[in-house]
C-alpha positions as CSV (number, residue, x, y, z in Angstrom):
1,X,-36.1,-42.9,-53.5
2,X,-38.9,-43.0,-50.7
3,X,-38.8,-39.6,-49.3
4,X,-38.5,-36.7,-51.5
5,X,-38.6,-32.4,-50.4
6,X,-39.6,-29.9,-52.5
7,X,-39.0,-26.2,-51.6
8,X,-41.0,-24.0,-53.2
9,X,-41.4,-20.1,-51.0
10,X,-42.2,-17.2,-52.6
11,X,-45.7,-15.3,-54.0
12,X,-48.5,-16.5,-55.5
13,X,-47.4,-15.9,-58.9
14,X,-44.3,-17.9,-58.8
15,X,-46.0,-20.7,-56.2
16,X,-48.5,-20.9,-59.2
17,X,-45.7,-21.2,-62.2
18,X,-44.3,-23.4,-59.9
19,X,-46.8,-26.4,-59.7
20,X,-45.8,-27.7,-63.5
21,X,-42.5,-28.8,-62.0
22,X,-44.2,-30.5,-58.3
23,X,-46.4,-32.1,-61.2
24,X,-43.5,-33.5,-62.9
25,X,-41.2,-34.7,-59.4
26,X,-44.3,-36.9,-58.6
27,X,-44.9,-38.4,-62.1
28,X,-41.1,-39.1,-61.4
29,X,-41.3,-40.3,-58.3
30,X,-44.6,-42.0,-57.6
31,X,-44.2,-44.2,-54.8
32,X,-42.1,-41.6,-52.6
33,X,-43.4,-39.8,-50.0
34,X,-43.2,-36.6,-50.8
35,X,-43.0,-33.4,-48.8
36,X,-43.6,-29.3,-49.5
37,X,-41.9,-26.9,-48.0
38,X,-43.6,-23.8,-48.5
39,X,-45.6,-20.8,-46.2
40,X,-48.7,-20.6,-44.4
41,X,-50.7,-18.6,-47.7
42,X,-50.2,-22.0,-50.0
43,X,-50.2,-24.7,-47.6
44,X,-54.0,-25.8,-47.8
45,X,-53.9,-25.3,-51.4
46,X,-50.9,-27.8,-51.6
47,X,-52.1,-30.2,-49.1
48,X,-55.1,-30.4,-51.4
49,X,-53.2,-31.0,-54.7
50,X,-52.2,-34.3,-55.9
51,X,-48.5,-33.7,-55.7
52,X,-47.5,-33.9,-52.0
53,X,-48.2,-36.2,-49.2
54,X,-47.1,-33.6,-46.8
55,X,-46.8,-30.5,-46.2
56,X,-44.4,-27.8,-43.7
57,X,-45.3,-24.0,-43.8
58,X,-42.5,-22.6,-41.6
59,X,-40.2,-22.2,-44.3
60,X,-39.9,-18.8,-44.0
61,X,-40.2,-18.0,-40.4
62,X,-38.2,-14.7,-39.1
63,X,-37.4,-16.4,-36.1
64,X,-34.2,-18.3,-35.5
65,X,-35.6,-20.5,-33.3
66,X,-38.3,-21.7,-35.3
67,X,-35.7,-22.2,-37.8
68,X,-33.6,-24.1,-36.3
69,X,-36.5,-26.2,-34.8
70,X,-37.7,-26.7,-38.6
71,X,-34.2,-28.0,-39.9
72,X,-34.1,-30.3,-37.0
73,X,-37.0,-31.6,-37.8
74,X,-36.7,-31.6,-41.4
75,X,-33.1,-33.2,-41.3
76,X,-34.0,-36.0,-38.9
77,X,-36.7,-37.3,-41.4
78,X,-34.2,-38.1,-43.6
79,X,-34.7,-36.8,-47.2
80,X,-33.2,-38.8,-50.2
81,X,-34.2,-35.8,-52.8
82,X,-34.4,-32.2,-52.4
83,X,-35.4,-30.3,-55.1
84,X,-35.0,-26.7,-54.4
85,X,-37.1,-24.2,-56.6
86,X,-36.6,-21.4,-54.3
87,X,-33.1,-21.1,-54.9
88,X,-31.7,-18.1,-52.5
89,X,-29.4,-17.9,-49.8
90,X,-32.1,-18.8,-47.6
91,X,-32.8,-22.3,-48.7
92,X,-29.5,-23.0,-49.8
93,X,-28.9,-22.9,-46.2
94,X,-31.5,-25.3,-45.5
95,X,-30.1,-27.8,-48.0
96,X,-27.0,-27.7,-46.8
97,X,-28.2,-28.7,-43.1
98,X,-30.9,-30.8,-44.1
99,X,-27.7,-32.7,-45.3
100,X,-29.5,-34.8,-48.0
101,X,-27.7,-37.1,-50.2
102,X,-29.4,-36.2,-53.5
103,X,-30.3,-32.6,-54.0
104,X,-31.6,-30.2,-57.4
105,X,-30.5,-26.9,-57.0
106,X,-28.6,-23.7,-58.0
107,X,-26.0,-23.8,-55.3
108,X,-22.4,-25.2,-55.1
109,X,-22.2,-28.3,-53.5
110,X,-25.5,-29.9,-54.8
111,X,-25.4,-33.3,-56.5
112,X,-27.9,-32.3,-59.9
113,X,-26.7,-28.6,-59.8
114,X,-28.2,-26.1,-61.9
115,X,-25.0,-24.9,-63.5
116,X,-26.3,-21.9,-66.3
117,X,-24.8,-18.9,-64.9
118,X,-28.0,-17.3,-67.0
119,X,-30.6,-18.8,-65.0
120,X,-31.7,-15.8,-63.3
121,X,-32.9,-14.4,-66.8
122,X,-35.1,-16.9,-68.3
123,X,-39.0,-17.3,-68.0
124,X,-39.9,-19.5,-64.6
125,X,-41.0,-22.1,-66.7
126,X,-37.7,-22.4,-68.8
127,X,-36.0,-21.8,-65.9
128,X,-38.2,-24.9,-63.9
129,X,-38.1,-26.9,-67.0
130,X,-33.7,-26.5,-67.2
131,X,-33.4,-27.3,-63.8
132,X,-35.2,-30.6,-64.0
133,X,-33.7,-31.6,-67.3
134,X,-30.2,-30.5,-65.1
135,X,-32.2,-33.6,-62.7
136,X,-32.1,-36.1,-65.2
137,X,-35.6,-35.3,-66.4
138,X,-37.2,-34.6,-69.5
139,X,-40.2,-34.1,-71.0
140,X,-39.8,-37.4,-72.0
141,X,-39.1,-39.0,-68.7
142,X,-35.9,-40.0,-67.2
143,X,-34.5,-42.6,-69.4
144,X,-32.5,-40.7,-71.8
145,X,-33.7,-37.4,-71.4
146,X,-33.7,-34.6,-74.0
147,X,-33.9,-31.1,-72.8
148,X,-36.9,-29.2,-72.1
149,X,-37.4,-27.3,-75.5
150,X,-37.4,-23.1,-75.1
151,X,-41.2,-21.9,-74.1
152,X,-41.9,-25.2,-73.1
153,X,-41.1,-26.1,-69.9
154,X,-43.5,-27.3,-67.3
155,X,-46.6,-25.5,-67.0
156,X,-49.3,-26.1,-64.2
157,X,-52.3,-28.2,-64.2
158,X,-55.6,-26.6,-61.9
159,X,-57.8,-29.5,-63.3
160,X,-57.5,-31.3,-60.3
161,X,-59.2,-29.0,-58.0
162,X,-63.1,-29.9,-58.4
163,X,-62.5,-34.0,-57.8
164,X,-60.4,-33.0,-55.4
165,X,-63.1,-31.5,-53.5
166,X,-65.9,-34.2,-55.2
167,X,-67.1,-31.2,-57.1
168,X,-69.1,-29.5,-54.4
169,X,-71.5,-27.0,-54.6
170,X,-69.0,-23.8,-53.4
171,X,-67.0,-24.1,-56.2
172,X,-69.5,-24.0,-58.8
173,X,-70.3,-20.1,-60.4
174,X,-74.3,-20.7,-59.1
175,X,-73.1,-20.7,-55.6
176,X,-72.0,-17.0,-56.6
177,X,-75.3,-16.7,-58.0
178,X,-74.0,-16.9,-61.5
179,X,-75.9,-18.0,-63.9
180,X,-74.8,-17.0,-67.1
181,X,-71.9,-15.5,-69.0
182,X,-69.0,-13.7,-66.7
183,X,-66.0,-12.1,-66.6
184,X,-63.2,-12.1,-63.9
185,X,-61.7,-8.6,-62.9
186,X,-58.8,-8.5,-61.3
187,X,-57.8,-5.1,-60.4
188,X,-55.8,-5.2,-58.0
189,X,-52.0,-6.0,-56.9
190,X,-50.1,-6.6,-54.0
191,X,-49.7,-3.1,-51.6
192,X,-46.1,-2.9,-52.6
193,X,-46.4,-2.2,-55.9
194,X,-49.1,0.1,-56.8
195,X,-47.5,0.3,-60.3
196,X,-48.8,-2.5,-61.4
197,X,-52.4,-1.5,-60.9
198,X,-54.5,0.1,-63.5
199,X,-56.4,2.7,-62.9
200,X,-59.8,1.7,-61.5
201,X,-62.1,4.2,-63.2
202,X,-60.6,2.4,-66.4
203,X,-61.3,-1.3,-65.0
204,X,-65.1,0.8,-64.4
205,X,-65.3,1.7,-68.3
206,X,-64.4,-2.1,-69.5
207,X,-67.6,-3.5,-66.9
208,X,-69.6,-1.6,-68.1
209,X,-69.2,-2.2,-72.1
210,X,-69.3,-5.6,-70.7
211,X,-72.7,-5.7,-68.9
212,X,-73.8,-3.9,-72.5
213,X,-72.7,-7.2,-74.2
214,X,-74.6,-9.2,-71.6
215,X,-71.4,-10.7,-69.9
216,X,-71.3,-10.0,-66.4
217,X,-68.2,-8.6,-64.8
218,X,-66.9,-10.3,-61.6
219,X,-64.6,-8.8,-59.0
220,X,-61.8,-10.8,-57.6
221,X,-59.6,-9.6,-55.0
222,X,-58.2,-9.6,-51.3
223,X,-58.8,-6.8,-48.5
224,X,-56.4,-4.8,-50.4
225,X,-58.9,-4.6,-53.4
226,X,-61.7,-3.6,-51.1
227,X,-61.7,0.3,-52.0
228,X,-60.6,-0.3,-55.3
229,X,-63.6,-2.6,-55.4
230,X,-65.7,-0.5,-53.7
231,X,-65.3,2.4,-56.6
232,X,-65.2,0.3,-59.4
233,X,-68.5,-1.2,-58.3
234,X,-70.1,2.2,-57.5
235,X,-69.5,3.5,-61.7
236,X,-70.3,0.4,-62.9
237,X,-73.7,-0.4,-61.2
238,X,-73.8,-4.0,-63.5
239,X,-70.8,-5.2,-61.5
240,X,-70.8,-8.6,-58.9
241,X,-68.4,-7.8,-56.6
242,X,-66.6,-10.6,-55.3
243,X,-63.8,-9.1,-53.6
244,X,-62.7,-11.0,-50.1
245,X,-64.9,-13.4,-50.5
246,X,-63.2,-16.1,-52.7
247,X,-60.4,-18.7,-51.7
248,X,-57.9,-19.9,-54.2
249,X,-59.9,-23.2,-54.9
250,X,-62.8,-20.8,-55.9
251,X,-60.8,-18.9,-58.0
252,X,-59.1,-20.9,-59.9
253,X,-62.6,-23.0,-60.9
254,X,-64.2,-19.2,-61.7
255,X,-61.7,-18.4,-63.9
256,X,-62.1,-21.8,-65.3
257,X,-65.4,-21.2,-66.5
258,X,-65.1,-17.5,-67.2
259,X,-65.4,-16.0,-70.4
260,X,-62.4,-14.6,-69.8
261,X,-60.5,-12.8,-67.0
262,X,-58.3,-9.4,-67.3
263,X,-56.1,-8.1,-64.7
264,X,-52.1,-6.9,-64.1
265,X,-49.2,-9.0,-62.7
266,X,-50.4,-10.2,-60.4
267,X,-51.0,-13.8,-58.1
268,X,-54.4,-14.2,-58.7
269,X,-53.9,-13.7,-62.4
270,X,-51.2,-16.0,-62.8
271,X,-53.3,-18.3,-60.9
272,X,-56.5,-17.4,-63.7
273,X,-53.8,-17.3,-66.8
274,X,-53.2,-21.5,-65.6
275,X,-56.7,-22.6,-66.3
276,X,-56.1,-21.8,-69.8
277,X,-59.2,-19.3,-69.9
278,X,-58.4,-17.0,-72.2
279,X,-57.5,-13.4,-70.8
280,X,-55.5,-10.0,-71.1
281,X,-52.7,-9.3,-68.6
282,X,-51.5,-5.7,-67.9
283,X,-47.7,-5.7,-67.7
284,X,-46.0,-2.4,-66.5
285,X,-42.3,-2.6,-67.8
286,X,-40.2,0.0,-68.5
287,X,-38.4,-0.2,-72.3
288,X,-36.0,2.6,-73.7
289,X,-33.1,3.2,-76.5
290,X,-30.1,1.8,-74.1
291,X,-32.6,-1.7,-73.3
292,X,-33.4,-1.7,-76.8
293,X,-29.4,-2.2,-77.4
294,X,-28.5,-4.2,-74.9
295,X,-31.7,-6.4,-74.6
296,X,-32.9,-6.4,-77.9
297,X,-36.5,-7.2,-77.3
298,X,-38.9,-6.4,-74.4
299,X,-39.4,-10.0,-74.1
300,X,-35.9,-10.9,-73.4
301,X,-36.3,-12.7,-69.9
302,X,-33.8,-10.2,-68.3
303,X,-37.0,-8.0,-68.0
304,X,-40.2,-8.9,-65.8
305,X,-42.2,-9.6,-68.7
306,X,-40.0,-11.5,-70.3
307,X,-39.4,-13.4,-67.0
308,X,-43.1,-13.8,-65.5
309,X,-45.6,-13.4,-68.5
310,X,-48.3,-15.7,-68.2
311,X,-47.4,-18.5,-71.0
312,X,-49.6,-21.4,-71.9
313,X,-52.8,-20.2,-72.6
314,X,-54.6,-17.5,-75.1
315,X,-53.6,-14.8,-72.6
316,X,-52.7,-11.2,-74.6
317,X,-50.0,-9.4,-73.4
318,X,-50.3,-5.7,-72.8
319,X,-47.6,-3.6,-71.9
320,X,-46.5,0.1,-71.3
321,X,-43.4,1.9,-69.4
322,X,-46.8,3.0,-67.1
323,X,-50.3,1.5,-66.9
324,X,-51.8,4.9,-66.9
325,X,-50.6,5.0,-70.6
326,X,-53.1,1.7,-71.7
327,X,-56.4,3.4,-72.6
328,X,-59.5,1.4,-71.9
329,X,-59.9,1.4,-76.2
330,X,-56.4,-0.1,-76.3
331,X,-57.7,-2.9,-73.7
332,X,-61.3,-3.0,-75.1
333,X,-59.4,-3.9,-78.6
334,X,-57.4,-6.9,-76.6
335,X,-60.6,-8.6,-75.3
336,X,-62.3,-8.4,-78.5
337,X,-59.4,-10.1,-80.6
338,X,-59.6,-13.0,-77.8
339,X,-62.4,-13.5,-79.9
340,X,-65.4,-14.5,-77.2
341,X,-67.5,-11.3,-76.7
């Protein structure tokens, strides 16, 4: 095949949980040309990574005319591959008029369908890993492949990053003026969902029982951080705020060489949690008698944590029905059993 899509919308989180599978479609196919779909938030970082010789970020525009302008496009290039990880009604719209002959996906109608009617409730990476195995590819390749075993499907690879780059100064921790052992806080979460935030006079508490141990505590975060930042910093004077100031190529090589990072479900987490530093995720998810029965566990992918917990790495876990019921003991006791204060 010489021209291969990939379709890959969505948050950070899922873009990140993503990458394991573009990793795997190039190894597959590495003479084809191949092509992202995505939006404008991820488009530099893909056009950076190893995985894609091109890139379109206008697949999520609003308007119809830029969508239809984008299929056009799209269609008259002439993909032999499509392989959908998006999977809604939206791009199974765009596979149908991209009108490739070969094409991965959950949708009636595609050639390597994703047929398990359970797909919606396993872990992205199962999930990923079932749909290429669906493909005709393994972990083992393509020539007789075995299935992608359960917990183990594709996870992503943030090595890359520094030689892609020829390791330049700005992503190094001394052009932070860092110098010694740190911490990455991650306090914050997307505007939508304050729920998944803990509370920041807690976040306070753990920087400064870390500046006592001589580990410096970093803070990451967008605009959206910036008052949560701005308090946190203010009760814990030890603090290096950070906030607004990193891109996603310096985050991921901070968290790289963190001590360790702690934060909720969030996109820059996952994005942390795939450098394999270890870390403590907060994880607000609701759990009660009647889920209990139906369910069984909390970690059955039918819930959120079953479904997006960072896997992979030494990341802890942490959950509660509300984050406001996680004391900063209960998480002091988590980084301490990661066993690198």
């Amino acid at each position: 095949m010489k021209r291969v899509l990939v379709i890959k919308l969505g948050a950070l989180g899922d873009f990140v949980q993503c990458l394991g599978a573009c990793k795997i479609v190039r190894d597959v196919h590495r003479s084809a040309h191949i092509t992202l779909l995505t939006t404008p938030p991820f488009a530099e970082f893909a056009r950076v990574s190893p995985y894609f010789n091109a890139v379109e970020d206008d697949g999520r525009d609003k308007e119809m005319k830029s969508q239809v302008a984008m299929t056009k496009r799209v269609r008259n290039v002439g993909y032999d591959m499509v392989y959908d990880f998006q999977n809604n009604s939206r791009t199974e719209r765009y596979c149908r008029a991209f009108g490739a002959r070969y094409w991965s996906g959950s949708a009636k109608g595609a050639s390597h369908r994703h047929i398990n009617p359970d797909r919606a409730a396993m872990h992205n990476f199962d999930r990923l890993g079932e749909q290429l195995y669906h493909a005709g590819i393994g972990p083992n390749g393509i020539i007789d492949p075995q299935p992608w075993p359960e917990g183990k499907g594709p996870l992503p690879d943030l090595s890359w990053i520094k030689s892609a780059f020829r390791n330049p100064p700005h992503l190094e921790p001394a052009f932070f003026s860092l110098y010694d052992r740190y911490a990455l806080i991650i306090p914050g979460s997307s505007p939508e969902h304050p729920e998944k935030r803990w509370p920041p006079e807690r976040f306070a508490d753990i920087c400064r029982r870390l500046s006592a141990a001589d580990i410096t505590p970093v803070l990451i975060g967008g605009k959206a951080e910036g008052d949560i930042g701005k308090a946190i910093a203010r009760d814990a004077p030890g603090v290096k705020n950070l906030i607004t100031r990193t891109d996603l190529f310096q985050l991921a090589t901070l968290a790289a060489e963190a001590v360790f990072t702690i934060g909720g479900d969030t996109g820059p987490m996952h994005l942390a949690a795939a450098t394999r530093t270890p870390g403590v995720c907060l994880f607000a998810q609701d759990w009660n008698e009647d889920m209990e029965d139906d369910l069984d566990t909390i970690w059955n992918p039918q819930t959120r944590l079953g479904r997006a917990a960072p896997k992979g790495g030494s990341v802890i876990v942490m959950n509660a029905a509300s984050l406001d019921e996680l004391s900063t003991d209960d998480v002091w006791r988590s980084i301490k059993a990661l066993g690198v204060l």
